[in-house]
FIKOLZA-1660 file (N, C-alpha, C; in steps of 0.1 Angstrom, whole numbers, plus 5000, padded with zeros to 4 digits):
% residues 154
   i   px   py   pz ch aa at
   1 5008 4988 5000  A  X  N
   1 5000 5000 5000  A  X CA
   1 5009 5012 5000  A  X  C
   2 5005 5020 4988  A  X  N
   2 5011 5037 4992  A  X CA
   2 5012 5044 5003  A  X  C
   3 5022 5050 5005  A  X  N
   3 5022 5058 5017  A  X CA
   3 5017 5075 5007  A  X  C
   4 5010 5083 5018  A  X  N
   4 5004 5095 5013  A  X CA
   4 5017 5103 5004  A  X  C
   5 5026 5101 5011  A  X  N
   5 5037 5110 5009  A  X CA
   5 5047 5101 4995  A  X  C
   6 5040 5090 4989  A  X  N
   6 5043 5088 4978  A  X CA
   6 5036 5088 4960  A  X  C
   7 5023 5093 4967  A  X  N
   7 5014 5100 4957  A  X CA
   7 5021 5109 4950  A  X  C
   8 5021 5107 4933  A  X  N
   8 5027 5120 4931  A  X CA
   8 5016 5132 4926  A  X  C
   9 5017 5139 4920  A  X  N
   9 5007 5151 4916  A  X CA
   9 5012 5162 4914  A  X  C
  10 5004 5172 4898  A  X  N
  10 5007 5176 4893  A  X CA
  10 4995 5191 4891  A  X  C
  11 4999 5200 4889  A  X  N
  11 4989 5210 4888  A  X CA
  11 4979 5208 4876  A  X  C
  12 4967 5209 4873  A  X  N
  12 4957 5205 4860  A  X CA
  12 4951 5217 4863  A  X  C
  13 4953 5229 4850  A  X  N
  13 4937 5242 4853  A  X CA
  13 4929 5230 4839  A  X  C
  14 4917 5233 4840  A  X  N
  14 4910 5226 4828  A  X CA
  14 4901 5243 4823  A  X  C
  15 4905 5241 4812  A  X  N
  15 4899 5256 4807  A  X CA
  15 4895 5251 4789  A  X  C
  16 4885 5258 4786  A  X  N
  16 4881 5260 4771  A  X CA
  16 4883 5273 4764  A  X  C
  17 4893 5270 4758  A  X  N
  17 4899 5286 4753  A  X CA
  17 4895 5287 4738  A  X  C
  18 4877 5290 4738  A  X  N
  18 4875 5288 4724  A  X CA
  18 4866 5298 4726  A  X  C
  19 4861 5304 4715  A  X  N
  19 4846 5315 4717  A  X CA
  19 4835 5306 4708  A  X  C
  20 4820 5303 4715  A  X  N
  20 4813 5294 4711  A  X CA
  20 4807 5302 4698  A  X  C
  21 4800 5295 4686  A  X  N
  21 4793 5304 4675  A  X CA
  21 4780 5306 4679  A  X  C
  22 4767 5312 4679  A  X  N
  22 4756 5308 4679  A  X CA
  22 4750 5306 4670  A  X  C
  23 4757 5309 4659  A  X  N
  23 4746 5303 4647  A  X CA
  23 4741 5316 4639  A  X  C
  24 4735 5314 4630  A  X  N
  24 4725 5331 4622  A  X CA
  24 4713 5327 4627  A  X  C
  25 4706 5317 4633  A  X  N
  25 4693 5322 4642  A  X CA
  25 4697 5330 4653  A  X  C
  26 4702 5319 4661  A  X  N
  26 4704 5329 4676  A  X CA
  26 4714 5343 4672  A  X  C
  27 4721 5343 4669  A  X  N
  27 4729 5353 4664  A  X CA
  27 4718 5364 4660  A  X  C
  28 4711 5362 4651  A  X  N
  28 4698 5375 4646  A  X CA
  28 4692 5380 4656  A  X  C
  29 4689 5370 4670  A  X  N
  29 4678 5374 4679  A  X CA
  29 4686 5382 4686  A  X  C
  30 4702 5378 4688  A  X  N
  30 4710 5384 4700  A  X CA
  30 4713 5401 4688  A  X  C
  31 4715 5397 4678  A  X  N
  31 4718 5414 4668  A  X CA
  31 4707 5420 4670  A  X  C
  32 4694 5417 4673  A  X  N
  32 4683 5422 4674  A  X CA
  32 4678 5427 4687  A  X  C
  33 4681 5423 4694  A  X  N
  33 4687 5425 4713  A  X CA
  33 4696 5437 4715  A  X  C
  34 4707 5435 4707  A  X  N
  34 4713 5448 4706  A  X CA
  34 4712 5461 4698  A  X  C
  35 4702 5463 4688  A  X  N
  35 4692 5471 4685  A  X CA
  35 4685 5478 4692  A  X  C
  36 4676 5471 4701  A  X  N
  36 4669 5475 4709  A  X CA
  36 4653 5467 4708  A  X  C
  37 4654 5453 4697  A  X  N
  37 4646 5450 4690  A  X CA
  37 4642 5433 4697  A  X  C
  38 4630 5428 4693  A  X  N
  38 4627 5416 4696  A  X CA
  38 4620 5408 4683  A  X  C
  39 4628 5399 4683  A  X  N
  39 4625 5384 4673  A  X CA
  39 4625 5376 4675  A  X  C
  40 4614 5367 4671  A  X  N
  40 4610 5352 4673  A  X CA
  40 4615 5344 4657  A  X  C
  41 4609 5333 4656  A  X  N
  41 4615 5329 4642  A  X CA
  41 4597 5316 4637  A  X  C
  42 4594 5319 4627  A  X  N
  42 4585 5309 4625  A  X CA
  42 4591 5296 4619  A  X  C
  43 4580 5286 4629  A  X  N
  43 4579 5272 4626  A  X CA
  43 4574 5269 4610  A  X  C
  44 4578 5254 4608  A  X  N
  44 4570 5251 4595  A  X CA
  44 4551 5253 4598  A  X  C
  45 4550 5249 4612  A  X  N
  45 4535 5244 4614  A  X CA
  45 4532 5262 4614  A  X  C
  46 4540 5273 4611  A  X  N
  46 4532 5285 4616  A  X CA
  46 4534 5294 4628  A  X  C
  47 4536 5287 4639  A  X  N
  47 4536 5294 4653  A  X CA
  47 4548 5299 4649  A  X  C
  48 4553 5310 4660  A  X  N
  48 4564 5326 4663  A  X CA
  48 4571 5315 4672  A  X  C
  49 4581 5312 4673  A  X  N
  49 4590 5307 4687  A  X CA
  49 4599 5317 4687  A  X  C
  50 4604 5321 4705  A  X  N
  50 4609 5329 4710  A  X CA
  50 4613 5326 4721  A  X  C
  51 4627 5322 4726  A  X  N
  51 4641 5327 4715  A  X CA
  51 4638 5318 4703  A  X  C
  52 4643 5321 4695  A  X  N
  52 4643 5314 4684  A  X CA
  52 4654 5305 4679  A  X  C
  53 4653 5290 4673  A  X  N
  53 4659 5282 4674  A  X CA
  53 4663 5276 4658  A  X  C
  54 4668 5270 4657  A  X  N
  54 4671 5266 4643  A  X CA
  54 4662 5256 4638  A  X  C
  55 4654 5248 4647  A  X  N
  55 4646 5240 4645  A  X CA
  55 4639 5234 4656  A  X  C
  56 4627 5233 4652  A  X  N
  56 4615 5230 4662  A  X CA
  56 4613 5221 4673  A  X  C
  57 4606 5218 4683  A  X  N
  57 4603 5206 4687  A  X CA
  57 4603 5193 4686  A  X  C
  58 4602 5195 4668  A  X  N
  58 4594 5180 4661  A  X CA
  58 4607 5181 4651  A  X  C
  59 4618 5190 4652  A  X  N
  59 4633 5190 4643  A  X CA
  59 4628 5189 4630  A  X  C
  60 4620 5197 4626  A  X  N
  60 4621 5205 4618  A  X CA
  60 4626 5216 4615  A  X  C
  61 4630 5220 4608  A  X  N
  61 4637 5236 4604  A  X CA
  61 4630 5247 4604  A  X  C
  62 4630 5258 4612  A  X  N
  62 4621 5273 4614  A  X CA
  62 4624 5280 4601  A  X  C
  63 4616 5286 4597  A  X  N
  63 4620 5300 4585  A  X CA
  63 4624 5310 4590  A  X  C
  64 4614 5321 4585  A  X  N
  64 4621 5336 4586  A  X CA
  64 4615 5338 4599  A  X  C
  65 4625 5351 4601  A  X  N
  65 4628 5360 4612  A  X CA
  65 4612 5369 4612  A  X  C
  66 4604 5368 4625  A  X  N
  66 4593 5373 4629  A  X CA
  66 4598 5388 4639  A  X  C
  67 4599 5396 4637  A  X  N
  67 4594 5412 4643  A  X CA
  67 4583 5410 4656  A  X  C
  68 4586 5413 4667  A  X  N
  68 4578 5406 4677  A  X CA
  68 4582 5423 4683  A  X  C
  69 4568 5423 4692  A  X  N
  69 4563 5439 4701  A  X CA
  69 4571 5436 4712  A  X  C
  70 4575 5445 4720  A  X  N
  70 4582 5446 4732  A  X CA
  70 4575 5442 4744  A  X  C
  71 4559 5439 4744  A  X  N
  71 4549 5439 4752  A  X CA
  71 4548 5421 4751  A  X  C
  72 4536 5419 4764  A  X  N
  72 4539 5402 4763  A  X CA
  72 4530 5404 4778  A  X  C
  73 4525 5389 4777  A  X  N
  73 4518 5388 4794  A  X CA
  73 4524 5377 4801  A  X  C
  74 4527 5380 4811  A  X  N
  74 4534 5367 4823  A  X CA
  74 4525 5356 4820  A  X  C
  75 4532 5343 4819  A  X  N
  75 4527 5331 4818  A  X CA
  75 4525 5321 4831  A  X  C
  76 4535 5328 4837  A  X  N
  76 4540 5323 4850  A  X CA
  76 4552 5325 4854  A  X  C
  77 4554 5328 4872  A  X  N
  77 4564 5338 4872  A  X CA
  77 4565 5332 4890  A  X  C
  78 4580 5333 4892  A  X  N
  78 4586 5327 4911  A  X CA
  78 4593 5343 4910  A  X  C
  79 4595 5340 4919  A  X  N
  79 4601 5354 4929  A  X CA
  79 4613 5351 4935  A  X  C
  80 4621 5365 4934  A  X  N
  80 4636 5360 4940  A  X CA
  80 4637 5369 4946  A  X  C
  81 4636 5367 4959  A  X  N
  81 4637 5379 4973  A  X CA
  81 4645 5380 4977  A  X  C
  82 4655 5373 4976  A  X  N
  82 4673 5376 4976  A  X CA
  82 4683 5373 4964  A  X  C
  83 4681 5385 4955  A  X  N
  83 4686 5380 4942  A  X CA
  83 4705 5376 4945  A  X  C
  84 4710 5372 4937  A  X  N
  84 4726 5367 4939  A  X CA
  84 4734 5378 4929  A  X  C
  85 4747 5379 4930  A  X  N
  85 4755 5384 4922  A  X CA
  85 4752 5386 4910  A  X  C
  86 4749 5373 4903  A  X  N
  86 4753 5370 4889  A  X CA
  86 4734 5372 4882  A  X  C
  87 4724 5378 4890  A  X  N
  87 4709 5380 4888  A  X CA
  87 4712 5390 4882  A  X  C
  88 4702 5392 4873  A  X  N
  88 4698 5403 4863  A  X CA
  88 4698 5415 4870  A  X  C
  89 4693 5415 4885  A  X  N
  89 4685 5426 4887  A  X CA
  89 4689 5426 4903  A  X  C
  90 4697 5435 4913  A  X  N
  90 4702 5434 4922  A  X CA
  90 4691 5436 4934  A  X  C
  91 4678 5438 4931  A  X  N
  91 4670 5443 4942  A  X CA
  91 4660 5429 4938  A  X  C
  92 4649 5426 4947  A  X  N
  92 4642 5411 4946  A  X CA
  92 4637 5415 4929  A  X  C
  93 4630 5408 4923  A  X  N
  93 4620 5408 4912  A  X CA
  93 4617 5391 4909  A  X  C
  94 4611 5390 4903  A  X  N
  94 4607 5380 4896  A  X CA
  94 4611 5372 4885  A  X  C
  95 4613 5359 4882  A  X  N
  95 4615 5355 4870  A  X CA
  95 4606 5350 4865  A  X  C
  96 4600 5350 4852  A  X  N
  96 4592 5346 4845  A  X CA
  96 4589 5344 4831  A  X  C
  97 4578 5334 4825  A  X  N
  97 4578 5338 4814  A  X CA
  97 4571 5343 4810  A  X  C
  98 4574 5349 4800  A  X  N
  98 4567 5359 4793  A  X CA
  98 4567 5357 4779  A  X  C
  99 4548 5357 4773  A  X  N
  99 4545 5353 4760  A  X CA
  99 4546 5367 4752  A  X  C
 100 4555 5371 4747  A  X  N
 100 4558 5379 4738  A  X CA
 100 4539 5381 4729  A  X  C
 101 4535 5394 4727  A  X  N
 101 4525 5393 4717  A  X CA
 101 4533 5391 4703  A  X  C
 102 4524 5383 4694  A  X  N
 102 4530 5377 4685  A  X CA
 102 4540 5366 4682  A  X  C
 103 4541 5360 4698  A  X  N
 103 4549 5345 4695  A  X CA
 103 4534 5337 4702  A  X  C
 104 4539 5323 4702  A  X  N
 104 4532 5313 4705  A  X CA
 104 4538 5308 4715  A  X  C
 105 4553 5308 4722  A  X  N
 105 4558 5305 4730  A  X CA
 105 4564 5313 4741  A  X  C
 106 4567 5310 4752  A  X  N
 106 4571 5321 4761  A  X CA
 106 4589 5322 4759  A  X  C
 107 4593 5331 4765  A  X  N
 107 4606 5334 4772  A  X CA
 107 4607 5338 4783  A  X  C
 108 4616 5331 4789  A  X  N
 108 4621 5332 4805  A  X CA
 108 4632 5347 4806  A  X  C
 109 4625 5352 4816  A  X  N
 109 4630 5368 4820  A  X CA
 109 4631 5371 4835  A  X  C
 110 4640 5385 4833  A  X  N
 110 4635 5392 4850  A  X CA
 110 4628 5395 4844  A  X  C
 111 4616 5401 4859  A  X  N
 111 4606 5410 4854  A  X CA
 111 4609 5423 4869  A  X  C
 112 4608 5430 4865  A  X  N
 112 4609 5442 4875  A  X CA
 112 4595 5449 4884  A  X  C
 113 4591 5440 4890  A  X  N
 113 4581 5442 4895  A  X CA
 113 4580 5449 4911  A  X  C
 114 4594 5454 4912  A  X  N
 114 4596 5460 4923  A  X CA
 114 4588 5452 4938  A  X  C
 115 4582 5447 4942  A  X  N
 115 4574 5440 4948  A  X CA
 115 4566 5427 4944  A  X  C
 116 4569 5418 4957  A  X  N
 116 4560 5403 4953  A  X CA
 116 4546 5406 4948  A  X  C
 117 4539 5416 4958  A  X  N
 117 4525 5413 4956  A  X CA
 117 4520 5425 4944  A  X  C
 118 4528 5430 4933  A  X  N
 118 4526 5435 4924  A  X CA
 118 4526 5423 4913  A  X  C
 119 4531 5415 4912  A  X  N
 119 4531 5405 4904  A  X CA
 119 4522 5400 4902  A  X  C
 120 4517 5390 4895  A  X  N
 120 4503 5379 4888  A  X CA
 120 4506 5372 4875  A  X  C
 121 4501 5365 4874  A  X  N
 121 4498 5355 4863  A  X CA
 121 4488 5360 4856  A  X  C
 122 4492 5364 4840  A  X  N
 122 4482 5373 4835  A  X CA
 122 4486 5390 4835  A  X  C
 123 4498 5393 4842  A  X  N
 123 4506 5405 4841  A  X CA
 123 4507 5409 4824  A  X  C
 124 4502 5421 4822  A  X  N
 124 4512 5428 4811  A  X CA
 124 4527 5435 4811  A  X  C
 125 4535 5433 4804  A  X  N
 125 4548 5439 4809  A  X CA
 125 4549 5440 4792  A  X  C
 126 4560 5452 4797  A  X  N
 126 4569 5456 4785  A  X CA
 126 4587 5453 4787  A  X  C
 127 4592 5455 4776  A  X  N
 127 4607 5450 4775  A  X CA
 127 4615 5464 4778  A  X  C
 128 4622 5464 4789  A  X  N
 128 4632 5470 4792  A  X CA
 128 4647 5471 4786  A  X  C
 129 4651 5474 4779  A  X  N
 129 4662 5473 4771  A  X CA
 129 4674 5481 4780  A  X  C
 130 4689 5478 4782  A  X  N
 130 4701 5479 4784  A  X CA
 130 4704 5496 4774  A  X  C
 131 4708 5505 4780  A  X  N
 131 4712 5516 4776  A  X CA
 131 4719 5511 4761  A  X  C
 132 4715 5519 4753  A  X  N
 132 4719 5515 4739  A  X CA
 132 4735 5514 4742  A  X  C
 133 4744 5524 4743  A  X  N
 133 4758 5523 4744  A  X CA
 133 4766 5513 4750  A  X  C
 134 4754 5501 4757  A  X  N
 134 4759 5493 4768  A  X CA
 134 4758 5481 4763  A  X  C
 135 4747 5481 4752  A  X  N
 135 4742 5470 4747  A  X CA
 135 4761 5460 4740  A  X  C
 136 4757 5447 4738  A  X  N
 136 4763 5442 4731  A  X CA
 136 4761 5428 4721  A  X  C
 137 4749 5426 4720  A  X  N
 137 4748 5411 4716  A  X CA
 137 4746 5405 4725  A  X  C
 138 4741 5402 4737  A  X  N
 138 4741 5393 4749  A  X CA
 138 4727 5394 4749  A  X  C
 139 4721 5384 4761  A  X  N
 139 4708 5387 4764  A  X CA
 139 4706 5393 4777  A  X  C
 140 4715 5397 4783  A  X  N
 140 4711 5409 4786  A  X CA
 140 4710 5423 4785  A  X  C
 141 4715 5423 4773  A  X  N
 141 4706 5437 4764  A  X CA
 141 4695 5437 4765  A  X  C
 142 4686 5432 4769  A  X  N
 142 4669 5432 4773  A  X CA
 142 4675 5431 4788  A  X  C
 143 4672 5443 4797  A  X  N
 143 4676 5444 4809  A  X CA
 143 4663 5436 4820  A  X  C
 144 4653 5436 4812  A  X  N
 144 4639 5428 4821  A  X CA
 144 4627 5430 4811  A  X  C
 145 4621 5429 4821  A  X  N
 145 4607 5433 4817  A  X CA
 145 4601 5441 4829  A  X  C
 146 4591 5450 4826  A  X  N
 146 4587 5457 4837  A  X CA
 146 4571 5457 4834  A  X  C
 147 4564 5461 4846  A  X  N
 147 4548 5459 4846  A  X CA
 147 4544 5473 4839  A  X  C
 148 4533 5468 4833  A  X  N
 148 4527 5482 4826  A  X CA
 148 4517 5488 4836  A  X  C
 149 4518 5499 4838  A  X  N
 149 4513 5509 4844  A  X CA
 149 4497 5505 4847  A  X  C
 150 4491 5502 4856  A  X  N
 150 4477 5495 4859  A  X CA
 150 4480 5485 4859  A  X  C
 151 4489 5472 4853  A  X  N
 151 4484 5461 4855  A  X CA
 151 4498 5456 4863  A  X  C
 152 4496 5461 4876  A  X  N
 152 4504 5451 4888  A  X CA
 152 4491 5449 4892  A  X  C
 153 4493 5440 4904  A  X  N
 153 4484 5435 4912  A  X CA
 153 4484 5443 4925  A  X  C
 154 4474 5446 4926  A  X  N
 154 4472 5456 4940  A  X CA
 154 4464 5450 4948  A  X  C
% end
């Protein structure tokens, strides 16, 4: 049997020193993010999906690039009352999704709802966008979503 002190060992960093591609779908939605813009991509069957993907559920291939409103209603939405470092949003808010008008699918978001009990299911919110100069192709160039004026929950 080895004695501890005949183990030998060596330093190992394990790193990926590559930059990933996204592709020209995700790539358009993130160029469109940094705009200040929102896009979904249509299915063969028709429906908007958002984010948009190269191909569908059923792996088929999506077409063209759909133009989608900034606006959208909570689909369903948890609360994060002690957000962490790496959170969208340094004070509590919500994550949720949010059905874009004009997609068929949701996307997962902050939502800035400043308070738990302003939130609901059935919320209208609009897209908050990242100071244009700050923006960069990421998704957090959509800084949240925030509730539209009348429709928190009171």
């Amino acid at each position: 049997m080895a004695r501890d002190d005949e183990n030998l060992t060596a330093p190992y960093v394990l790193e990926y020193k590559y930059r990933r591609s996204c592709g020209p779908v995700v790539g358009r939605f993130l160029a469109a993010l940094k705009d200040g813009r929102l896009e979904g991509v249509r299915a063969a069957d028709g429906r908007v999906i958002v984010p948009p993907t190269e191909y569908d559920e059923h792996g088929e291939p999506t077409g063209e690039p759909v133009a989608l409103a900034p606006t959208g209603t909570v689909t369903a939405w948890s609360w994060v009352a002690a957000p962490r470092a790496n959170h969208p949003l340094a004070r509590p808010f919500a994550w949720a999704l949010v059905k874009l008008d004009g997609a068929d699918t949701a996307l997962l978001h902050a939502v800035d709802a400043v308070e738990e009990s302003r939130m609901k299911t059935g919320a209208r919110v609009r897209a908050r966008f990242a100071a244009a100069d700050e923006r960069v192709g990421h998704i957090r160039d959509l800084a949240c979503f925030e509730l539209l004026p009348g429709d928190a929950h009171e």
